[in-house]
N, C-alpha and C positions, 0 to 999 in steps of 0.2 A: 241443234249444234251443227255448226258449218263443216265440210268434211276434209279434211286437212293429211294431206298422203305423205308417206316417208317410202322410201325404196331402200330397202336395208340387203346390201348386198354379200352372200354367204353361200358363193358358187363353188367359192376353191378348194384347192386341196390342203391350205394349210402343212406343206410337205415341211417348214420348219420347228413342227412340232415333233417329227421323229415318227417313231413309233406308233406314239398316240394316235396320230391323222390318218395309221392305217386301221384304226376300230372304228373310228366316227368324224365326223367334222367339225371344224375348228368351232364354230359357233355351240355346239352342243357339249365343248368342254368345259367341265364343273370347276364352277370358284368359291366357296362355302356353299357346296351342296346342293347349287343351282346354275342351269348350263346359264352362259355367256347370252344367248341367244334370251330366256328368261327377263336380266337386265336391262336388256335393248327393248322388248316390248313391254315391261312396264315401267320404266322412265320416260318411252315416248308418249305413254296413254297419261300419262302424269303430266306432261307437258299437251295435252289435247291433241295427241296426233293420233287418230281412230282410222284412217286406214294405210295399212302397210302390205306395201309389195314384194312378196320373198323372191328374188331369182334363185333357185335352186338348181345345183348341180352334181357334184362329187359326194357320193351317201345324201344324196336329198330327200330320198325317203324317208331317210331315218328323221332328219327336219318334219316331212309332213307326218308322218305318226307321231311327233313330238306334240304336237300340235294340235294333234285329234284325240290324243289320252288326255291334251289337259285344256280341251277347249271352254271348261265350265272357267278354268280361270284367266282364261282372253276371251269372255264372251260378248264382250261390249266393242270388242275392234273385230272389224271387216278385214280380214287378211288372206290377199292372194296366191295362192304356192302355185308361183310357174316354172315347169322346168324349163332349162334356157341351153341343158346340154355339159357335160362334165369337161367339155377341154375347151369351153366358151370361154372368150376374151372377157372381160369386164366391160369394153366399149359397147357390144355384139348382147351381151346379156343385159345392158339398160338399155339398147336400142329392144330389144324384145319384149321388154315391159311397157315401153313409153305409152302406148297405147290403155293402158287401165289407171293411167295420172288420170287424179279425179279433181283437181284441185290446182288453182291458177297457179302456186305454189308450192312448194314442193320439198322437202330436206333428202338429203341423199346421202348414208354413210355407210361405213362398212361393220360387219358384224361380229368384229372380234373385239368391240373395248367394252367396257366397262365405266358408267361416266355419271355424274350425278353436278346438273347445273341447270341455268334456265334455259332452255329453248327456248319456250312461250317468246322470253321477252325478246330474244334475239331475231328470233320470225317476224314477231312484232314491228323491230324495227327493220327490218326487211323491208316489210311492206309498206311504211310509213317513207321509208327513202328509194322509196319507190325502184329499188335495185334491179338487177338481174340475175346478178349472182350474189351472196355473199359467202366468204370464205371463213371459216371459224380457226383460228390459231389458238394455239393451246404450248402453258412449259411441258418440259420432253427432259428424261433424263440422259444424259450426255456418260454412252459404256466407255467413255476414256481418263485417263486422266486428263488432269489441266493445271497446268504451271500458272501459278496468279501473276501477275506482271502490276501494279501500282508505282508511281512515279517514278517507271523508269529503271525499276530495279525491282528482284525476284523478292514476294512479300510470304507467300505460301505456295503449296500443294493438293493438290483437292480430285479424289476420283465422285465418279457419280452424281457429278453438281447437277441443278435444274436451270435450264436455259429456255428461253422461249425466241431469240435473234441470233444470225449469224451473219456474219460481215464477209466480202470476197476480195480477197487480193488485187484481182485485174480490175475492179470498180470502186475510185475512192469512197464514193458518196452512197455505196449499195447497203442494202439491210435486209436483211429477207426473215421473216418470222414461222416459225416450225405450223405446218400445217396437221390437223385434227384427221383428217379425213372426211371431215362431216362439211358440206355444205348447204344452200338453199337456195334453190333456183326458179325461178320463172319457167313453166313450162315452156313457151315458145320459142327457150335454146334449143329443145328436144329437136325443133324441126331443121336444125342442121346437120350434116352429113357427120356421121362418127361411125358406124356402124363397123367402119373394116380397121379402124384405130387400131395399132398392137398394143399400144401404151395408154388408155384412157385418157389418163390425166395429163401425161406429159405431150400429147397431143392435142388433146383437146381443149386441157383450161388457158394454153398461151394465145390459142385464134379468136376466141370468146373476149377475155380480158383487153383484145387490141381492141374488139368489137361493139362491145357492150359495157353497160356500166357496172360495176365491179365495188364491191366492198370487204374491207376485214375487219370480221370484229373477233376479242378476243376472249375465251373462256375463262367464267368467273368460276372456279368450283374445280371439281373433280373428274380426270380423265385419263384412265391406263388404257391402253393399247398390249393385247394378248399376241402378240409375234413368235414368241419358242415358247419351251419347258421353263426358262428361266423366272420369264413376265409372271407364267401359270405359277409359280411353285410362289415366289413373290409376292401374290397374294393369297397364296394358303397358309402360308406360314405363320404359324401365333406369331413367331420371334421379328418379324419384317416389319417395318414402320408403315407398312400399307394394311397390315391384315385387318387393322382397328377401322381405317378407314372406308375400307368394303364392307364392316360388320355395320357400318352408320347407314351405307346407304343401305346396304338388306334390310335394316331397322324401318327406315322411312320406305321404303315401297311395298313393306308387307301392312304398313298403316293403313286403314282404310279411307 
């Protein structure tokens, strides 16, 4: 089996969780009884991704004991726990991993959602269109309300809609579609300069994009994003129209 890396990033402090993020880190908080982190390594072992790179920092240990009480049940994935330093940039801690890419390709995302869709195929065609990067979009729910506007005239009211594009004032012709966090990339972006980035991404994916060949594909399936107590309690909740659908994917990944 070819050996296919993901870099799943779970440095931070997760300080918008409160309280919570001063016992443990974000990725080790429980969503039906299994941390967050759990999710992410067996959806990506389900999509053939067998080795994964943890940068670890803020309560990282408690990451790698997690790791090592339950390594009978990730014993088929190669997984690296580097520490990268608890007040490490995001830029700064995949520059300190880049070096254990094992694989011409590569997915890169962060380790607080919860998501049940294909990869495979999306890497797939990664490779097939011969990419550099691709960029994964995904709908997002929108904490505001929203006035509906249809021809012209106010039709409805709607809080918590699911949007996946946003339009900009100063750009008639702009559209920009809500980004996943997750992408896939060609290793040989690695060997440009990021390293002293404050902002990873807002630094780094506009100089690549001018650069390089770039694509967006967009998610078929299921993807929460764990940001506060709110997301977290959202899917615990029997009563939340999410709880059903984490019960599906816990269903499918404890399948053998």
């Amino acid at each position: 089996m070819e050996t296919r890396t993901a870099i799943i990033l779970c440095g931070g402090k997760g300080s918008r969780l409160g309280s919570i993020a001063k016992k443990l880190p974000k990725t080790l908080v429980k969503i039906h009884s299994n941390p967050i982190l759990w999710f992410v390594l067996k959806n990506l072992q389900r999509n053939k991704f067998n080795h994964l790179i943890l940068p670890i920092g803020y309560k990282g240990n408690m990451i790698r004991n997690y790791l090592i009480k339950n390594k009978k049940e990730f014993r088929n994935l190669k997984i690296d726990v580097v520490k990268t330093g608890i007040d490490t940039t995001i830029a700064s801690r995949i520059h300190k991993v880049k070096k254990y890419i094992k694989s011409k390709n590569f997915i890169l995302l962060n380790g607080d959602a919860i998501f049940d869709f294909n990869i495979n195929k999306l890497y797939e065609k990664h490779i097939t269109n011969k990419s550099d990067v691709t960029f994964l979009g995904n709908p997002a729910q929108l904490p505001y309300g929203v006035v509906i506007v249809e021809k012209n005239r106010i039709s409805d009211f709607k809080r918590d809609i699911i949007f996946n594009s946003v339009k900009k004032n100063e750009k008639k012709n702009f559209i920009g579609y809500v980004y996943s966090g997750i992408s896939i990339i060609n290793k040989k972006i690695m060997n440009l300069s990021f390293k002293n980035f404050k902002n990873f991404e807002k630094d780094f994916y506009p100089k690549i994009i001018r650069k390089y060949k770039c694509d967006l594909n967009h998610i078929e399936g299921t993807w929460f994003s764990i940001d506060n107590q709110k997301d977290m309690h959202s899917l615990n909740d029997q009563k939340s129209k999410n709880y059903g659908k984490v019960k599906k994917i816990l269903k499918k990944l404890n399948e053998k």
